[in-house]
C-alpha positions as CSV (number, residue, x, y, z in Angstrom):
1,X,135.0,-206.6,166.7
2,X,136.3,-208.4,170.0
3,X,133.8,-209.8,172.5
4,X,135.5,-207.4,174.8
5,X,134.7,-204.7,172.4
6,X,131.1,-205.9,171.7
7,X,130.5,-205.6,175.6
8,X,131.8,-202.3,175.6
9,X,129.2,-201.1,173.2
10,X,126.0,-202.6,174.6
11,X,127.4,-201.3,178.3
12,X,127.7,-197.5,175.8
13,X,124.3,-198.4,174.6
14,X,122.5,-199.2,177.6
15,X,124.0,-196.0,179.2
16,X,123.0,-193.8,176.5
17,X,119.1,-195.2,176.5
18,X,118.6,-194.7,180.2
19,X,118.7,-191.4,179.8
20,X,115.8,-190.9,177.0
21,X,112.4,-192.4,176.4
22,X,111.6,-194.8,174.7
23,X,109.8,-192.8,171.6
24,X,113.3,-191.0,171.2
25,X,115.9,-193.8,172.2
26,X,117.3,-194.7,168.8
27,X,117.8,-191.4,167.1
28,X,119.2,-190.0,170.1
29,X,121.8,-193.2,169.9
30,X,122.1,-192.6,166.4
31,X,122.8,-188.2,167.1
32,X,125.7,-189.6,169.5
33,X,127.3,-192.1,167.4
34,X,127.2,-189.5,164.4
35,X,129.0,-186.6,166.6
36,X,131.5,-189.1,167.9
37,X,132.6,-190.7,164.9
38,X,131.9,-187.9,161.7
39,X,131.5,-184.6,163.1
40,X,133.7,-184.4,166.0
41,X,136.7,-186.3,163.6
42,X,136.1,-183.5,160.8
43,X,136.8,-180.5,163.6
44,X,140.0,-182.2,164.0
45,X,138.8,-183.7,167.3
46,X,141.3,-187.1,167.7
47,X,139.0,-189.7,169.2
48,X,141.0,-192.7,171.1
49,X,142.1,-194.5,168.1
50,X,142.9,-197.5,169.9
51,X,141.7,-200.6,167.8
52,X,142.0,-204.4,168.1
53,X,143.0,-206.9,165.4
54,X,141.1,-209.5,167.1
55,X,137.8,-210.1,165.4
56,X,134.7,-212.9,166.6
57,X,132.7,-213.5,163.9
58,X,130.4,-216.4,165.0
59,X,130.2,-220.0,162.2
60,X,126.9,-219.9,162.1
61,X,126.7,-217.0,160.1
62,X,128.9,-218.6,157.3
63,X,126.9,-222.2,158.6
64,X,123.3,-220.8,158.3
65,X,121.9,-218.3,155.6
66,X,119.3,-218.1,157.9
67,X,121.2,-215.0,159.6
68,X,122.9,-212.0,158.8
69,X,126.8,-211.4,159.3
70,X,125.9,-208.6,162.1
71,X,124.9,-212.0,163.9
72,X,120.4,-210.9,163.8
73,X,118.5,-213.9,162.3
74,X,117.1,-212.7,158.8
75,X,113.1,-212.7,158.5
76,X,113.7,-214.7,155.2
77,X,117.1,-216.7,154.6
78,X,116.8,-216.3,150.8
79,X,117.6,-212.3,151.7
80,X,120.5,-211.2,152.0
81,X,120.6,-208.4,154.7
82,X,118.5,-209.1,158.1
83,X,115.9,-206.1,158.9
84,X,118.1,-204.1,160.4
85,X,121.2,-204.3,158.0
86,X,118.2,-203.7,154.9
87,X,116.8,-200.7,156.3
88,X,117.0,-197.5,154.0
89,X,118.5,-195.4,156.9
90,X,121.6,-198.0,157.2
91,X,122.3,-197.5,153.5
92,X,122.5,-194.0,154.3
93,X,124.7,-194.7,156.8
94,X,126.7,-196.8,154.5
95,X,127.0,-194.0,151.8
96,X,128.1,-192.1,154.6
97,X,130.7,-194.2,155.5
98,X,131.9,-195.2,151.9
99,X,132.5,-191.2,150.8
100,X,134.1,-190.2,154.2
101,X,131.6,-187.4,154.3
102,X,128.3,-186.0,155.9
103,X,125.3,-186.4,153.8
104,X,122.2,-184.5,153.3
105,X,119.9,-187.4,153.9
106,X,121.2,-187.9,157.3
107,X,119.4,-185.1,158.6
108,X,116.1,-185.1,160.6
């Protein structure tokens, strides 16, 4: 991802979490990402597939094993995932994303 692309996402983000509270701010990021980029691309909805080939992926990830390649510093460096990336909901998300398909665990 570009840095120009990285800033577009956290300007997305911080957009999308003024307008919930704080209790419901993640799953109500999470319910938009999902509708932009599973369901609304399996009704045949073309979303702007525009994509760089540009990508910034900082040294000290390869440097440090303290932190994990989506650039969060790990709780312990003899992990492999930080908190974030190890969390049983992003796994679901990966499944997700590996069978090009909605899953039944994705639902709240």
């Amino acid at each position: 991802m570009t840095m120009e692309g990285r800033e577009a996402k956290h300007i997305a983000l911080t957009k999308l979490s003024e307008n919930t509270t704080f209790q419901r701010r993640w799953p109500e990021i999470f319910k938009h990402e999902f509708v932009m980029y599973f369901w609304l691309p399996e009704q045949e909805f073309q979303l702007n597939t525009y994509k760089h080939s540009a990508v910034y992926i900082p040294a000290r990830i390869f440097e440090n094993s303290g932190y994990c390649y989506c650039n969060l510093e790990k709780a312990d460096p003899a992990e492999s995932k930080c908190t974030f990336c190890g969390d049983p909901l992003m796994n679901v998300i990966q499944n997700s994303i590996d069978q090009g398909k909605f899953l039944s665990q994705m639902t709240c």
